[in-house]
N, C-alpha and C positions, 0 to 999 in steps of 0.2 A: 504494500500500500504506500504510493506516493503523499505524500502528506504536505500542500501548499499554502503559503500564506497570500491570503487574498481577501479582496474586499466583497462587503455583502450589503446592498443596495436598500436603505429602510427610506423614510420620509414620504411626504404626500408628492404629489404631481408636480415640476418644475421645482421641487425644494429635495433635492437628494440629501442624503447621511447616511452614511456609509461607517459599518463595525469591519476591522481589523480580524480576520478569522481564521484561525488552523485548521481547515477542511481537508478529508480526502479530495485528489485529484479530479474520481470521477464522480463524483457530487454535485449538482447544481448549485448555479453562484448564490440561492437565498436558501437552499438547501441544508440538511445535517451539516452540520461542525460539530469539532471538537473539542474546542475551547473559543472564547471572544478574547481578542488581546488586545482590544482598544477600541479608538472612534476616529472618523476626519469626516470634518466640517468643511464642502468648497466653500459654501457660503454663508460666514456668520454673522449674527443678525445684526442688528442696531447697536446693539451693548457690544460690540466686538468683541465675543464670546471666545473661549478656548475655539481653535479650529484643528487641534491634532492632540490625540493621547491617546499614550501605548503604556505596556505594562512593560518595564526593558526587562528584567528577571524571565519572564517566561517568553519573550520573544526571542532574546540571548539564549534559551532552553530550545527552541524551536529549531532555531539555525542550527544549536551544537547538536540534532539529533538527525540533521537533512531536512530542515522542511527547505521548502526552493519556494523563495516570492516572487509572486508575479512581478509585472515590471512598473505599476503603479505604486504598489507596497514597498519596492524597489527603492521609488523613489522619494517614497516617504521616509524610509530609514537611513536614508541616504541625508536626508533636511535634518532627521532627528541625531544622526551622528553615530549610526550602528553598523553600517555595511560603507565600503570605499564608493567612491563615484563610478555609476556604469561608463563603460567605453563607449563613445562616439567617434564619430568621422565626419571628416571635412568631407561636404559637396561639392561636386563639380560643377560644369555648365547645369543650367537648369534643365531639367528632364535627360541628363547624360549621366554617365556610371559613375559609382563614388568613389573618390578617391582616397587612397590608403593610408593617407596622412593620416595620423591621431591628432587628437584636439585636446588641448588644458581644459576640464570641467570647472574650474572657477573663472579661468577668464574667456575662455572660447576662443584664444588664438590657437592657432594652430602650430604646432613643436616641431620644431625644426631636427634633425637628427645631426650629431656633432659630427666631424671630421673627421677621420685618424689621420694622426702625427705621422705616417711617414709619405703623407702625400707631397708633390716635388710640384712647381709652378713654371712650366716652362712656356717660350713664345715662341712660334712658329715664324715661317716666311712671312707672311701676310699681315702680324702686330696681334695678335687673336691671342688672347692666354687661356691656357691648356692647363685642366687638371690632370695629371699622371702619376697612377700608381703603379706598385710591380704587376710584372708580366701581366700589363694590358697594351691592347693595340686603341689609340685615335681616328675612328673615320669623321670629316666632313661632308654631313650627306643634308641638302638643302642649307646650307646655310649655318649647322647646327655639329657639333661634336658629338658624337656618340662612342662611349669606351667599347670595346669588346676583348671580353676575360678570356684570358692564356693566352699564350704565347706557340703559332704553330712552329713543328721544326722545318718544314722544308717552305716556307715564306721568305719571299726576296726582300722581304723590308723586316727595317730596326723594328725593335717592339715600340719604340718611342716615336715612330714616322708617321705622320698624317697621310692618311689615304684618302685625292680626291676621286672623287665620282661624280661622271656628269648626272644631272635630275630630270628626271623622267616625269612630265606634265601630263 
């Protein structure tokens, strides 16, 4: 029995409240649970009422047993200070594939990945500088550098040589 932490839908019509619940997986979301471990509030009233309470003891008991929270719960525990930030990813163009970048969850830039130290700066014929690390090949194909990893043995150029290529339109 999979046992998830997820939310379970109370209130009248347009005023949702929602309890915090250790249900089996295959249970319906207003369905049996097996314990309530809290409440959130999206919208609290006039008195700016509590909008989120959990019981940490027995939701810290949950996790240390498997339960797996949904991804609302997720990120409730996430505001309350119990579970690390989920993983996101930086968008592409709009309606194009996402890109593999990771993103900082408090600020939303996106993390750039460092360098290693024994990369060398060298400049070509043309003034262009070149990243080069070991045994990679340089080609300039549109306009653009592109490395390619290893070094073959029976290749008439340095590893360090730029290979042009005319571009095919």
């Amino acid at each position: 029995m999979v046992v998830r932490l997820r939310l379970s839908r109370f209130g009248c019509r347009n005023k949702p409240f929602y309890r915090v619940m250790a249900a089996d997986s295959r249970s319906p979301r207003d369905g049996k649970h097996l314990e309530v471990l809290g409440y959130y509030n999206p919208l609290p009233g006039q008195d700016d009422g509590k909008r989120m309470g959990l019981n940490f003891d027995r939701v810290k008991y949950w996790l240390s047993v498997g339960a797996q929270p949904s991804e609302p719960v997720q990120r409730l525990l996430f505001r309350a200070g119990l579970l690390p930030p989920p993983p996101m990813l930086a968008m592409g163009r709009k309606g194009g594939p996402r890109d593999t970048r990771s993103v900082d969850p408090m600020t939303g830039r996106v993390m750039t990945p460092e360098k290693p130290n024994n990369v060398k700066l060298e400049v070509d014929t043309e003034g262009d500088e070149v990243d080069q690390g070991e045994n990679s090949k340089i080609e300039k194909v549109q306009g653009q550098f592109q490395r390619i990893e290893g070094n073959e043995e029976g290749s008439s150029q340095k590893a360090g040589s730029i290979e042009h290529r005319p571009t095919l339109v």
